[in-house]
C-alpha positions, 0 to 999 in steps of 0.5 A, spaced: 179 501 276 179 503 283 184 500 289 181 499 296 187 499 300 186 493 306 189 494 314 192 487 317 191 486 324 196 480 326 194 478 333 196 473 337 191 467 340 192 468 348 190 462 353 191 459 359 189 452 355 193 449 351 188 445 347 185 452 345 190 453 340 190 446 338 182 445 335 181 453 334 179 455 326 180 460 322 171 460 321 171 461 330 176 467 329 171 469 325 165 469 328 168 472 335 170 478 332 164 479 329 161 478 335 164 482 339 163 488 334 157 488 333 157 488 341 162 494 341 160 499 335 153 495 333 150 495 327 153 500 323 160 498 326 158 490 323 156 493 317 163 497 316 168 491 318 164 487 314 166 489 308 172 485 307 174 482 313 176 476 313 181 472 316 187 471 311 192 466 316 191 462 322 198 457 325 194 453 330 200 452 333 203 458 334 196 462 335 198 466 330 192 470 326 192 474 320 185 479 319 184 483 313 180 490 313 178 496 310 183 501 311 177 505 314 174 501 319 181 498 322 180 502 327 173 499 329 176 492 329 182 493 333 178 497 339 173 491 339 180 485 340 180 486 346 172 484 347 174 477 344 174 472 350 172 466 348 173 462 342 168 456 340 170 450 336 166 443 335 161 446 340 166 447 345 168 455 348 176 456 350 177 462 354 182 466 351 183 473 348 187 476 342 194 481 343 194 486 338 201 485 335 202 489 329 197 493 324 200 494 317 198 495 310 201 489 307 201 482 308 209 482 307 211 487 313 206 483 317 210 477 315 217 482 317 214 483 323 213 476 325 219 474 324 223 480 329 217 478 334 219 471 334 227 473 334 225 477 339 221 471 344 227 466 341 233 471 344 228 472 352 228 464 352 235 462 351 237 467 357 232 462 360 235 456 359 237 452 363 242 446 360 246 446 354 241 442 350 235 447 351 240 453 349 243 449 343 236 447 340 233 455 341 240 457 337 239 453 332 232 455 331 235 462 332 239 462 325 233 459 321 228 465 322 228 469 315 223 471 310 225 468 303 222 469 297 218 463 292 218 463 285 210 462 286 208 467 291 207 472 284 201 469 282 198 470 291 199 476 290 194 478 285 189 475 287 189 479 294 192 486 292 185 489 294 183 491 287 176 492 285 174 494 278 167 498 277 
């Protein structure tokens, strides 16, 4: 039984349109970033990335994206983000671009991450509140941000742990 350990690449979906992270999916997320590799390296960079990207996670709302790759080929993939310039959705092309956030082994540390990133966004939007209101509504979503753990998460996790037998 051999183990191929997996890179996830948390990116964040950066556009000027609103509408743009409302109607993207995770199938466009997917067919622009194996585009732009296959611009960026070819074909032997496609063939490479290939292998087991896929795309784990997408909030529309947040533009949040989680990609999953080979452990070799992650830095392929994370050199070709930037040539992602527009998603194409229900025969309608957005302009956007993807901001790399974190590159981790695990969708847990990703999770973490996220969550100090948001806390992070949170703390800079109540510096510039400007009632009372706004500043208690942002407090509140302040406290809520934590990472808690599911009674059903263990049966997820192994079908995703990257194990392949021979």
């Amino acid at each position: 039984m051999v183990r191929f350990k997996n890179r996830y690449v948390l990116c964040e979906v950066v556009s000027e349109d609103p509408r743009c992270r409302q109607c993207i999916e995770d199938r466009a997320v997917g067919l622009a970033v194996r585009d732009a590799i296959g611009k960026v390296h070819g074909d032997y960079g496609l063939a490479c990335c290939s292998i087991s990207f896929t795309v784990k996670y997408l909030n529309a709302y947040t533009g949040t994206v989680l990609l999953r790759c080979r452990k070799d080929s992650y830095r392929l993939l994370c050199s070709a983000l930037p040539f992602v310039r527009q998603l194409e959705s229900r025969n309608l092309r957005y302009p956007c671009f993807l901001n790399t956030l974190h590159v981790g082994g695990t969708i847990r540390t990703c999770q973490k991450f996220l969550i100090q990133y948001n806390r992070r966004q949170l703390l800079m939007l109540l510096q510039n509140c400007t009632n009372e209101e706004e500043r208690q509504c942002i407090q509140k979503s302040l406290l809520s941000c934590s990472l808690t753990e599911e009674q059903s998460q263990s049966g997820d996790e192994e079908e995703d742990d990257g194990t392949e037998t021979d």
